[in-house]
N, C-alpha and C positions, 0 to 999 in steps of 0.2 A: 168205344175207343180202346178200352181196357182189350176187349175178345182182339180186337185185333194184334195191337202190339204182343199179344200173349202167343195168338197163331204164330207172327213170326219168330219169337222165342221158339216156339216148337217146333217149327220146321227149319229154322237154322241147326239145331240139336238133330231134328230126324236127318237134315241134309249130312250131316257128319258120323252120327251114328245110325247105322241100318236097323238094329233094331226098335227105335222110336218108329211109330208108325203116324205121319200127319196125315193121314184118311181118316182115319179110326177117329181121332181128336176134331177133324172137320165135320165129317159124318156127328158127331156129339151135338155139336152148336147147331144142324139142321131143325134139330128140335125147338134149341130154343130163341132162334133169334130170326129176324125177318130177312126179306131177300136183297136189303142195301146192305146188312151190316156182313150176311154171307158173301159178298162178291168183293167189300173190301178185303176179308179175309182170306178168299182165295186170293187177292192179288198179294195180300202182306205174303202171305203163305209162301206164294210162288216167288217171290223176292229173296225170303228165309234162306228157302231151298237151293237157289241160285248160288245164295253167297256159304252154302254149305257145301256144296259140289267142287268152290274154286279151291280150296285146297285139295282134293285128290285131281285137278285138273294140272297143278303143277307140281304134284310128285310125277305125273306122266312129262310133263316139262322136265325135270330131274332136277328141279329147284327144290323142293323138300325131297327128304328121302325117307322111309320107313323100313324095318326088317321084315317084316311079315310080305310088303309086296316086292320085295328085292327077290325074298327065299321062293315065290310062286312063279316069279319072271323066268328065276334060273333053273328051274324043277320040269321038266322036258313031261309033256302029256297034251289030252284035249286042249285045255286051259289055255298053255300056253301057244298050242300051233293055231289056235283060233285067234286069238290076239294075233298072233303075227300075221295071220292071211286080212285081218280087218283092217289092219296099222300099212299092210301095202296097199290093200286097194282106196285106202281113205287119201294116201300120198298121191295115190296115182288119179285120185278124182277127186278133188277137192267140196262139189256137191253132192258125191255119195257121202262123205264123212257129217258135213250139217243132216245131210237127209237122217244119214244112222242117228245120230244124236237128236234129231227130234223126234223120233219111232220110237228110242228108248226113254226119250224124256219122257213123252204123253203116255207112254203104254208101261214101262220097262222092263219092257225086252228086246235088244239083250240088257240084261242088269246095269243101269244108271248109273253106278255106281264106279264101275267097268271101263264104260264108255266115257265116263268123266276122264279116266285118267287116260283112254287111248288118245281123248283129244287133245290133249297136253304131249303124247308120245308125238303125234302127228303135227305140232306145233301149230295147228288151228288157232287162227287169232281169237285174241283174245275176247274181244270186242265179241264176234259174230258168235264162239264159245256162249257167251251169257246174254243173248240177244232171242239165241233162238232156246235156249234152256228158261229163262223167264218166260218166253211167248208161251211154250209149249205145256210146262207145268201151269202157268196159270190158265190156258185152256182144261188142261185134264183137274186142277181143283175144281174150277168153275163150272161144268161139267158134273162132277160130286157132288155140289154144297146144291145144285139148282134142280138134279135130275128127282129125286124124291119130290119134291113139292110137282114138277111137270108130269113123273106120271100119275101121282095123285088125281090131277086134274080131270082124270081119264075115268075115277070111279064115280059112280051113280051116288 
């Protein structure tokens, strides 16, 4: 119970700050602990992560604001003409924009972090926002915590 509650401390902290890594920390417990107490933690994990993501979902909403993504918005380059071609085509299809953010949930790429806040640009409900970002990190934890022990399975 402890590893869990503790995962989702740490991916609520990874889901805000990028540099916390919740692999690295899930990949740890692979070691020590069995394959019930792994699968709650990836779903606490995925939970964490979820509710660490809704605030850069509604800086993209323009409900919080920060300087640092204000100063990159306004800064003409890659960065920014890329966002702009993803922010029309997600308006203009409303399931390319879930599809993108579940590609970059499970994978992330493009960067998660990113894609959080275009889904708030593109005012993606909010509901399907954290529906399909819960599904999808707890698929890619679970995934994680389970694939060492499966291909273990595989040696002599």
């Amino acid at each position: 119970m402890v590893e869990t509650a503790l995962a989702f401390a740490v991916a609520t902290a990874a889901g805000l700050v990028p540099l916390i890594n919740i692999e690295l920390y899930l990949l740890g417990a692979v070691a020590l602990l069995d394959d019930g107490a792994l699968v709650a933690m990836a779903f606490a994990a995925a939970v964490g992560q979820t509710l660490g993501k809704v605030p850069y979902y509604y800086v993209g909403r323009g409900t919080l604001s920060t300087p640092w993504l204000r100063r990159r918005a306004a800064t003409p380059g890659k960065w920014a003409e890329r966002m702009e071609r993803w922010r029309a085509r997600a308006e203009r299809r409303p399931a390319w924009g879930a599809g993108l953010l579940a590609l970059s949930s499970f994978a992330s790429v493009p960067p998660f972090m990113v894609v959080s806040v275009l889904a708030g640009v593109v005012r993606m409900h909010f509901g399907l926002f954290c529906a399909v970002t819960l599904v999808t990190r707890f698929a890619r934890f679970l995934l994680l915590v389970l694939a060492p022990a499966w291909a273990m399975s595989f040696l002599p």
